[in-house]
N, C-alpha and C positions, 0 to 999 in steps of 0.2 A: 504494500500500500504506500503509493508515494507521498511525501510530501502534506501527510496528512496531520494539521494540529490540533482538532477541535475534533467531537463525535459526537452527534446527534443518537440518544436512543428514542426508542416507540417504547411504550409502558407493556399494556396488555398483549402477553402471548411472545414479546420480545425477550423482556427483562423478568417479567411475573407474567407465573403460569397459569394464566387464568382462565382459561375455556379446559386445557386441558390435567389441572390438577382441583381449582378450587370451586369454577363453574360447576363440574360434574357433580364433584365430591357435595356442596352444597345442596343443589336438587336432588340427589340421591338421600340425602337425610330426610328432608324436608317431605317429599314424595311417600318416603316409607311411611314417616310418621303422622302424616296428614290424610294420606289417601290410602294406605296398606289398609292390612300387613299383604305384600308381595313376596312370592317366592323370587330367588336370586331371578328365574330365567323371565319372569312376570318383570319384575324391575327392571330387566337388563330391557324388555320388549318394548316398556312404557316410555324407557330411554330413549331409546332408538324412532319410536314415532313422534318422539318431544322433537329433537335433532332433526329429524324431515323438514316438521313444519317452520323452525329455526329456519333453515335455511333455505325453505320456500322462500320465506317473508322479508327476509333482508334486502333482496334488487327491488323488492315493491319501496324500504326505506331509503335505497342508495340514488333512487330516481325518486324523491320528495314524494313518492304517493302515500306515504303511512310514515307515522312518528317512531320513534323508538317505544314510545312510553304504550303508542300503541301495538306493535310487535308483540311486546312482553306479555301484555294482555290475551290477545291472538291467538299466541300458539297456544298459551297452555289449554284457552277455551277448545282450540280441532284436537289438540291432544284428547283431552276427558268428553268430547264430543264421538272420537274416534272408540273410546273405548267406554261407552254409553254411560261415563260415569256424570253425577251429578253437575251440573253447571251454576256457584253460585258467584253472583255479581262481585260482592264486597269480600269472597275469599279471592277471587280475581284481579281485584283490584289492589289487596294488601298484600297480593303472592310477592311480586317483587321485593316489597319492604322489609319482607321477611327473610326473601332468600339475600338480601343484602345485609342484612342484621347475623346472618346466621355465614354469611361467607366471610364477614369479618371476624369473628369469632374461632375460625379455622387457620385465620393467617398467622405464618410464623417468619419471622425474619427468615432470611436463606442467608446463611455466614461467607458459603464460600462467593456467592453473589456480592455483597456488601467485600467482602476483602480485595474480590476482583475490579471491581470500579473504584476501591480507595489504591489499588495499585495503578490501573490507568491514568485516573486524577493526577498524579506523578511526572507523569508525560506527555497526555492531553489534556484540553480543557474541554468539557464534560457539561451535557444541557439534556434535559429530556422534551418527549414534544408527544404530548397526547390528547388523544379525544376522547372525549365523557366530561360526565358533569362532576365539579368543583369538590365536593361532599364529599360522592363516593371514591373518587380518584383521590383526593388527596388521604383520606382515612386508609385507604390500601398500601399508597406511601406508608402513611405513619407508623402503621403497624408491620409494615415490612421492614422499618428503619434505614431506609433509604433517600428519606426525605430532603436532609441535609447532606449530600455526598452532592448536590447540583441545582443551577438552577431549573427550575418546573414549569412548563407551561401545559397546560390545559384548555381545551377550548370552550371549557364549561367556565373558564375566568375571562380569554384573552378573544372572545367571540369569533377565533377563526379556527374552523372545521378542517382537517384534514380530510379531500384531497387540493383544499382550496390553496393555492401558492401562498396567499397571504400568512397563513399560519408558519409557514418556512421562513419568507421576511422579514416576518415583525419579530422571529427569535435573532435571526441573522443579525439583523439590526441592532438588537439591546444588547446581543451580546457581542458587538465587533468580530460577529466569525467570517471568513473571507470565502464565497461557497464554494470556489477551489480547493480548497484544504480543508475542507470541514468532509465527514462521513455519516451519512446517512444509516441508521442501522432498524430496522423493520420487517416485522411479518410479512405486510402485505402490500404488491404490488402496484397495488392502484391507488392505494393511497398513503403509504413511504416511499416507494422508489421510484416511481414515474413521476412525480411531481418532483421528486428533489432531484433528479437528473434533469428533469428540463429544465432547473435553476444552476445547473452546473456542478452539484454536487457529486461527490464521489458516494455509492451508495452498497449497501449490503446488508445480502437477504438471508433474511433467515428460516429456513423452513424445508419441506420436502421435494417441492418441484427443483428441477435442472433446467438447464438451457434458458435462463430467464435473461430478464431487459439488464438486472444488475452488477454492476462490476465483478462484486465478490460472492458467492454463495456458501450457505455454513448450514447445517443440520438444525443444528444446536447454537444457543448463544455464549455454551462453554469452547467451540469450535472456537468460534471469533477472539474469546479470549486468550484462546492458548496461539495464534495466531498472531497478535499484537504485541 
């Protein structure tokens, strides 16, 4: 990696594992205890029709036709729609609050995480750059202990949405990072690394696909570190 001083990370699914350790992990509690008792292959079933309508509904939110806030609501209702279970309004509408009350509660700092960005801090200078809202994002920091290892931005405080350019900008900007030497580090393609390459930045993906649009690619975000 040439020439590179600065390093942008992505929060969710980047740096914290959050669809694939604590999202699960949370709805899985929550589901047994709310809606069981299910057996393991029953739980694993109601999973996996959750996860469809998931990711039916997201290109309806990525093209403004539906909120997130309403997504959240959505799926669970075709979930327990699908499997004839009861539909009630206001347990639908406090599902969320609760599986956020209860994902907090699951989070634990990751040390070797926390040691690995106080050793890059060292040699680059270090900013995070995420979307969601203010509350929940930053309580996910705080209880990861990560908070303070960077400056934070969030598009639930700084009003620009990832994959909008401005959100890449207005971090660029306050923090004097130069977008040639800065590094781009994120999940997801359409909205970390396409936009910060077409600002010039150097960029690296993290995930299971090959052959992608960016510079670097890494499985893992312990790849990237042992890498730097």
């Amino acid at each position: 990696m040439t020439e590179i001083k600065n390093i942008i990370f992505d929060w969710d699914n980047t740096l914290f594992p959050f669809k694939k350790k604590y999202w699960e992990l949370a709805h899985r509690q929550l589901f047994s205890e709310q809606l069981g008792p299910f057996t393991d292959q029953g739980l694993n079933h109601f999973m996996e029709k959750y996860h469809e309508f998931d990711e039916l509904l997201w290109p309806q939110v990525h093209q403004r036709q539906m909120t997130i806030e309403e997504l959240r609501e959505e799926r669970l209702r075709l979930t327990l729609e699908y499997f004839d279970l009861e539909i009630d309004e206001i347990y639908l509408r406090a599902f969320f609050k609760n599986f956020l009350n209860r994902l907090f509660e699951l989070i634990e700092p990751d040390e070797q995480l926390i040691q690995n960005l106080k050793n890059l801090s060292k040699k680059y200078q270090l900013a995070l750059l995420s979307n969601g809202g203010r509350v929940e994002q930053r309580e996910k920091l705080r209880r990861s202990n990560v908070e303070e290892l960077f400056p934070v931005y969030i598009s639930g405080e700084t009003g620009y949405l990832k994959p909008d350019a401005r959100a890449f900008t207005n971090l660029l900007n306050k923090e004097n990072f130069k977008a040639s030497e800065t590094l781009m580090v994120g999940d997801l393609l359409e909205h970390d690394i396409k936009p910060a390459k077409d600002l010039g930045l150097q960029t690296a993906y993290i995930g299971s696909e090959k052959g992608t649009i960016a510079d670097y690619e890494f499985e893992t975000i312990q790849e990237l570190f042992n890498s730097l």
